[in-house]
N, C-alpha and C positions, 0 to 999 in steps of 0.2 A: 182508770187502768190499774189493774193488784200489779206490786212490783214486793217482794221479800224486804222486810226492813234490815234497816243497817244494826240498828242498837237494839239486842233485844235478849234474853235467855230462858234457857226452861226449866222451870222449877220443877217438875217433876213430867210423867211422859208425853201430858198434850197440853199442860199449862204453861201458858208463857210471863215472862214480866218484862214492862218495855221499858227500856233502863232512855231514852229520848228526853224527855221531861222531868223535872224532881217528882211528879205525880207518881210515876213508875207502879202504871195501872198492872195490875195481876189478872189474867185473861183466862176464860176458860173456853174451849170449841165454839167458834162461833160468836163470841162476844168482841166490842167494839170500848175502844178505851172512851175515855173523858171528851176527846180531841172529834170523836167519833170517825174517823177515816183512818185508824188502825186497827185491826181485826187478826184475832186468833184463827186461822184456818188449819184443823187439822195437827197442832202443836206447829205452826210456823205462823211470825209476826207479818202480815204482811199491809200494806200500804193502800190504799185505795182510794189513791185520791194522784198517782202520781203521773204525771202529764195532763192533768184535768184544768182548765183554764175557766175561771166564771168571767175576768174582766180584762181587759189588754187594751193602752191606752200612751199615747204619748204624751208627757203629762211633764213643766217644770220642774227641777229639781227640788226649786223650793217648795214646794206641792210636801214633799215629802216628811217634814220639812227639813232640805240639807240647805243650808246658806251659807258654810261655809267647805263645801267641798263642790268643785269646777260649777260656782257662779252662774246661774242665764244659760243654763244647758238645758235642752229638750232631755226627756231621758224615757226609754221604752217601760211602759209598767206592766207586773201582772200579778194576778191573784189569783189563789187557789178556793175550793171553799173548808169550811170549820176552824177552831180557833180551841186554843189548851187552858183560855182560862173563861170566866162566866162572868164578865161585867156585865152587867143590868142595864149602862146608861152607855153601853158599844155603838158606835157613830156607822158601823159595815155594818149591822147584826146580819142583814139581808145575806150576806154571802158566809158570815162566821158562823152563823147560828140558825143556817135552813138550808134545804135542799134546795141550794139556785142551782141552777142551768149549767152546764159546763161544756167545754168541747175540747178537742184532744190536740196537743201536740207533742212535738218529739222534742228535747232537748238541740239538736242539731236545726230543729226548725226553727225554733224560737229565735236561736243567734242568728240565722239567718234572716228571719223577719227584723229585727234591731240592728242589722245591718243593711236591708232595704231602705230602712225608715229612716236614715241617716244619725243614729241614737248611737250615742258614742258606748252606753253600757244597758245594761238592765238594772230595774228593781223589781225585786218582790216584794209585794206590800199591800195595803187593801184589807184584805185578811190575814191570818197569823203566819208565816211564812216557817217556822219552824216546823208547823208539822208536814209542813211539805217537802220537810227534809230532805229526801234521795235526789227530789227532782231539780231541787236549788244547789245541790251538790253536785249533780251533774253538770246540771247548767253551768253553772259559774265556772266553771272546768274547762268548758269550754269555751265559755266564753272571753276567759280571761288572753286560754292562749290565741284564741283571734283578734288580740288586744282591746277588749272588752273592758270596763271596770263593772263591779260589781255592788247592787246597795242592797243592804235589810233593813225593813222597817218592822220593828218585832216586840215585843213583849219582855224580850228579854228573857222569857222562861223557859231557862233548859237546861239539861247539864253539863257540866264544864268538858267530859271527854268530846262528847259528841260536837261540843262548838269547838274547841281548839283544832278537827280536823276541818268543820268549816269555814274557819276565819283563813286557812289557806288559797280559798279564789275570792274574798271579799274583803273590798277598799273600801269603805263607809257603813255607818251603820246609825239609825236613829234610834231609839231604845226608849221606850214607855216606862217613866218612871210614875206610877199612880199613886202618888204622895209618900208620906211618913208614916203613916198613923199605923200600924201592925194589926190591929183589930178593923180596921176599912180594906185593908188589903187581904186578911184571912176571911170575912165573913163577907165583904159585898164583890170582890173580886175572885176570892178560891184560890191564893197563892201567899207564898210569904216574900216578904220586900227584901228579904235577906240573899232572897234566888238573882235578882233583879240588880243588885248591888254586885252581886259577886262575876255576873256577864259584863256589866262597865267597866269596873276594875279590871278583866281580862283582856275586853276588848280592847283596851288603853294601851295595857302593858302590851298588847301584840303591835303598836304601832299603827293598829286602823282607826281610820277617821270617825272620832264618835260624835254623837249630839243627842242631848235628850229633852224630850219631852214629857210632860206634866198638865193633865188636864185638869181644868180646875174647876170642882166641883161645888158649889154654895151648900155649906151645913154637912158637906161629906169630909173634905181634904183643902180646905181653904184656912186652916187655924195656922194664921202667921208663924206662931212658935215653934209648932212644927213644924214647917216651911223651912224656917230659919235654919231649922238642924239641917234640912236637906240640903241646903245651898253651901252649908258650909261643910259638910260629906263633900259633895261635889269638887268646892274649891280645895279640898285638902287632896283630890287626886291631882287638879289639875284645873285653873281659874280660868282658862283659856278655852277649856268646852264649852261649847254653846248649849245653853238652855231656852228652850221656844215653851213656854206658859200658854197654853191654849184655852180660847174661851170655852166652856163647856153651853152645849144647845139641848132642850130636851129630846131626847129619842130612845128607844126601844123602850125598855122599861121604868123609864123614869120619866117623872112630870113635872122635876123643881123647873124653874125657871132659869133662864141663862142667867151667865153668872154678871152681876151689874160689873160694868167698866171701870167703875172707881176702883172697882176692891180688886183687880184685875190690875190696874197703876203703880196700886198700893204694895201687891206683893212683887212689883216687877222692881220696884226701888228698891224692896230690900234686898231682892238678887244682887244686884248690881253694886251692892257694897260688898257681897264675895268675887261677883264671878262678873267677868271681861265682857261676856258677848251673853245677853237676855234680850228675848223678842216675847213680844204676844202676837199670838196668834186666831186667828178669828174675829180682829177686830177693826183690821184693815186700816192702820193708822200708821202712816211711811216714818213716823216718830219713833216706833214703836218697833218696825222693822227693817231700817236703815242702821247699817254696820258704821261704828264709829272708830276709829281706832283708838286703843287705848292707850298706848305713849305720845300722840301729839294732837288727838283731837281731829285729823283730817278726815271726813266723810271719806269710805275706804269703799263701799258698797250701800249705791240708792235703790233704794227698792219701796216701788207705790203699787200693793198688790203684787200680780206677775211681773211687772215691768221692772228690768233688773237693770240697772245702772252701774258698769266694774271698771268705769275709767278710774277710779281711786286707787286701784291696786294693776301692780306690774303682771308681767306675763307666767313669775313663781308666785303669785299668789301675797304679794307683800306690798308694804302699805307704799304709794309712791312717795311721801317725803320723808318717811325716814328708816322704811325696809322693815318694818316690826311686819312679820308671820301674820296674815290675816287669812287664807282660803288655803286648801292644799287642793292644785290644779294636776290633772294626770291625763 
């Protein structure tokens, strides 16, 4: 469905520029930006992708991965298709990066389906949820005042006006941080790390629930040293954000081999000398993603796979023997 974009201006009488993205593709009649579902028609920016659904799924929060925001919750998922940046080794490519299949709904429906399905909120996720802009803006609008919470699971890449009006219906967010390296992130990704850094720190200072993620690539983005700088970025906004280390599997365009579990171990210890709360992901080791808490050591959240264990923590989300902040429940 074309719906007129939010963020967008005109350079001269039928060229547009879409100010959404730091890409802030320049359009001319007819042309489709980077993201591919934003299109110049006529000198107006318009959308074409909005109310389009490729996947819709009731799916663990930790799925997402959120493990430290409302614990052992089902939560309604869905996905748009295309994506704003050009990973090679993308785990969705099928819905980011091709004409998948889609079907329509209305924003009014959707909350309504997530309130059939007993889902206390929606995510958008799957694919890149930002360029689905208007339609996650709506949504969360409404869904919020039907007391709804809200999650993104995103990339991170965008720019700061456009997200500062959408972190007003959104309570959580997971955010793809695709390592250190500035030349892996400009030439195998198509973005700079810089965009990606400056959504976390925002997202922080807004008071939303953040968490990020880090896949980890063999011979791309696995160089400890580098690592090391990321983890302590991190811990200098905040030690308490949860980082989830994901194994990396080969897909779309990549054929290295997953990433060995030692070397996956090895960078999860050196998180864990900055930062409070490190899982890996992918490797399905309840070691590896059981929440411990960090002032007395009490098993605070057991988790083997989906199976989520939160007798460790009280009904605010704190740890039960000695009240240290472990989950923020809503």
């Amino acid at each position: 469905m074309k719906k007129m974009a939010l963020h967008f201006e005109n350079i001269d009488i039928d060229t547009v520029r879409c100010n959404l993205c730091p890409h802030r593709c320049i359009l001319k009649p007819g042309q489709v930006g980077l993201c591919k579902v934003r299109k110049n028609e006529n000198g107006i920016l318009v959308t074409l992708n909005y109310g389009e659904i490729s996947a819709i799924s009731m799916d663990p929060i930790e799925k997402k991965p959120l493990f430290h925001f409302n614990p052992g919750d089902k939560i309604l998922s869905v996905s748009t298709v295309g994506c704003n940046l050009r990973c090679p080794f993308c785990q969705n490519w099928e819905i980011a990066h091709t004409d998948a299949p889609t079907r329509r709904v209305t924003p009014e429906q959707l909350v309504r389906i997530a309130i059939e399905r007993g889902s206390r909120g929606i995510a958008y996720t799957y694919n890149e949820p930002i360029i689905w802009y208007e339609f996650v803006l709506d949504t969360s609008r409404i869904a919020a005042k039907e007391g709804l919470y809200n999650v993104l699971v995103t990339n991170g890449y965008i720019e700061p006006g456009p997200l500062k009006l959408l972190l007003q219906s959104i309570h959580a967010m997971n955010i793809d941080l695709k390592g250190w390296n500035d030349e892996f992130y400009l030439k195998e990704i198509g973005g700079k790390k810089e965009v990606v850094m400056n959504t976390i720190e925002m997202v922080h200072s807004a008071g939303i629930h953040v968490e990020v993620t880090t896949l980890v690539i063999p011979g791309k983005n696995d160089n400890t040293e580098e690592l090391e700088e990321e983890f302590k970025w991190l811990a200098s906004i905040d030690k308490n954000i949860p980082l989830h280390l994901s194994r990396y599997f080969p897909n779309y365009k990549y054929t290295t081999p997953p990433t060995p579990p030692e070397k996956l171990i090895e960078i999860y210890e050196l998180a864990k000398k900055y930062l409070n709360f490190v899982y890996i992901g992918n490797l399905w080791d309840e070691r590896y993603e059981t929440t411990v808490c960090p002032s007395c050591g009490n098993v605070a959240i057991k988790r083997n796979g989906y199976d989520v264990d939160v007798s460790g923590i009280d009904d605010e989300g704190r740890c039960k023997v000695c009240e240290f902040p472990i989950a923020r429940i809503s």
